[in-house]
C-alpha positions, 0 to 999 in steps of 0.5 A: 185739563179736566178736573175731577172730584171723587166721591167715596173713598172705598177700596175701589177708591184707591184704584181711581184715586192713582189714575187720576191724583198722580196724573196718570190720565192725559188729560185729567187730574184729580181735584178733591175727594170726599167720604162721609168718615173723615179720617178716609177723606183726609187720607185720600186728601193728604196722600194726593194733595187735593182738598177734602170734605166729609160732604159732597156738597160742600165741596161741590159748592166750594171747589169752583173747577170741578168738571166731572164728579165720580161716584164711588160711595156703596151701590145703594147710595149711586142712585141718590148721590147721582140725583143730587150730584146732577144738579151742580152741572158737571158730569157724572162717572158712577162705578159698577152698578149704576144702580141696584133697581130699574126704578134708580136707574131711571131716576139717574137717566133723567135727573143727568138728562134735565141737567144736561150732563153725561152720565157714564158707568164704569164698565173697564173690561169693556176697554181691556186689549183682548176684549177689545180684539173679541168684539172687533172679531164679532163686529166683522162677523168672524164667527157666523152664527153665534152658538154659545156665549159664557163668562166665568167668574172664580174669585175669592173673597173671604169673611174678612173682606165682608167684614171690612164695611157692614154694607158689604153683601146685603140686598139694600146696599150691594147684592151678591157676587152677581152685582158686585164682582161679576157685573162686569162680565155679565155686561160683556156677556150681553155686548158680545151676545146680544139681547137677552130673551130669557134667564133661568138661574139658581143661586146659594150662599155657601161659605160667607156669612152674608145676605145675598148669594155668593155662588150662582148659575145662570142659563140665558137665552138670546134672541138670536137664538144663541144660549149662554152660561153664567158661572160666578161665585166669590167661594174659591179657596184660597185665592182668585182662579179666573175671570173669563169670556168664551165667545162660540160660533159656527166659524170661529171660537175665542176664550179670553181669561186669565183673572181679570179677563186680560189673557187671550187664551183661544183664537181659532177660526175657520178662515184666517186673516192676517194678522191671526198668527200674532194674536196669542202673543200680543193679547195675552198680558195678564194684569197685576190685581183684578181690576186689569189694565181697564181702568185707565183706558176708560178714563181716557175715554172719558177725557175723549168723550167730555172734550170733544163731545162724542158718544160715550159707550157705556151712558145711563141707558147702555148701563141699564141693559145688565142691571136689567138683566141682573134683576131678572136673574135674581127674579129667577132665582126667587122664583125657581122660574124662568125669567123672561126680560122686559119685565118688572121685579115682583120678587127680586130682593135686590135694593130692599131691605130684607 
């Protein structure tokens, strides 16, 4: 049984906190938590029967069968609480982004690499069923030459939701719809697609009161020479409408929706195989909230991972990849330029104080 101890206990907490408290995960189970507000620490500590602290350390230094630490505290503070949280020896699991600058990034790499843990980054959807069904699609090479690639991300988060926390949709702390809710899907974009060449983007803050955007679109281009399309924004009223991937080909097509990318809605493809026929019906569970069914896939490959030591498939270095190319997307948008990858920020704002 792996023993895991949470570190921020956020709204995404809660989601984390079930999975692994009421021992939903074989495997797994939770065994302390930690938040710096005590009365969040104590509610968490309380509804799951474990131990609570208001300092990570302390309780990294006090609960002695701790194997793998979550870190789940606001974007800007992932890369330090990584750092020091790599130094007592345990593995680490940091949620969506793993960072919001390369140079943070890097500085995770390292300190899990010197410490000899692994480090994984919560990417879900990589897990949900019809995601799952896309890639094998393209790993087999059902769709020939790739042509077009596209997520959609159309949720809605009012001014309440970023009133909840100040750090909520500032550049030091969080970003905009692009790192927060869409990171996943640019993520997926990138796995389906390939590596990215070159963005273009452009990006507005158009109805709630924050420092960062909350509607943008981006342009991509691949280096297999397919293009891609970015469409995200937290500004759809008056509730959540899809969050999506369509995948496009010479010899095939698929579209997977519904809100949290959990629906298959298109599957064609120019030469069947078996088992086409059943797809729309198996892989079109649309789940309950926008965190899908993801969730608990992952955390069971993470158990799998640790265990029996093999690679895990979204480490530091893989988790990078889309903070990369999230930063050349707000480069772009600064600039009012094309973006090519491999670069370093000039004038992104994302992780700086503004």
């Amino acid at each position: 049984m792996l023993n895991f101890a949470l570190v921020g206990c956020g709204r995404i907490a809660k989601r984390h906190a079930e999975l692994l408290g009421l021992k939903q995960i074989e495997g797994a189970q939770l065994s302390a938590v930690c938040d710096i507000d005590a009365a969040k620490a104590k509610d968490f500590g309380e509804r799951f029967s474990v131990p609570h602290y208001t300092d990570m350390h302390q309780m990294m230094q006090t609960v002695k069968n701790i194997d793998a630490v979550v870190v789940l505290t606001e974007s800007g503070n992932h890369a330090r609480n990584v750092v020091d949280l790599a130094k007592y020896g345990k593995h680490v699991v940091v949620e969506k982004p793993m960072a919001l600058t390369l140079d943070d990034a890097d500085a995770m790499i390292r300190a899990c690499d010197n410490a000899g843990v692994k480090l994984f980054v919560v990417k879900q959807n990589r897990f949900n069923v019809p995601v799952v069904k896309l890639r094998e699609a393209l790993e087999q090479g059902r769709f020939g030459k790739l042509v077009l690639g596209t997520v959609r991300v159309r949720w809605c988060r009012t001014q309440e939701y970023y009133d909840q926390a100040p750090w909520r949709g500032t550049w030091a702390m969080d970003g905009g719809v692009l790192t927060n809710q869409a990171s996943h899907h640019v993520d997926m974009l990138e796995w389906m697609l390939g590596e990215v060449d070159s963005v273009f983007a452009r990006g507005t803050t158009a109805l709630a009161k924050i420092e960062a955007e909350d509607t943008a679109v981006v342009t991509l281009k691949f280096r297999n020479g397919a293009l891609g399309v970015i469409e995200a924004t937290t500004a759809v009223r008056p509730k959540d409408l899809e969050g999506s991937i369509s995948v496009l080909g010479e010899t095939g097509t698929v579209e997977v929706g519904g809100f949290a990318v959990n629906k298959m809605k298109v599957w064609n493809f120019t030469e069947p195989m078996p088992g086409d026929e059943d797809v729309m019906e198996k892989y079109s569970v649309n789940p309950p909230n926008v965190y899908g069914f993801g969730h608990q896939a992952y955390y069971e490959h993470v158990v799998d991972c640790i265990q029996n030591n093999r690679r895990h498939l979204v480490d530091g270095l893989e988790g990078r990849k889309s903070l990369e190319l999230i930063n050349a997307i707000y480069e772009s948008i600064e600039t009012g330029k094309e973006v090519h990858l491999r670069f370093r920020p000039q004038h992104c704002k994302l992780g700086g104080t503004f």
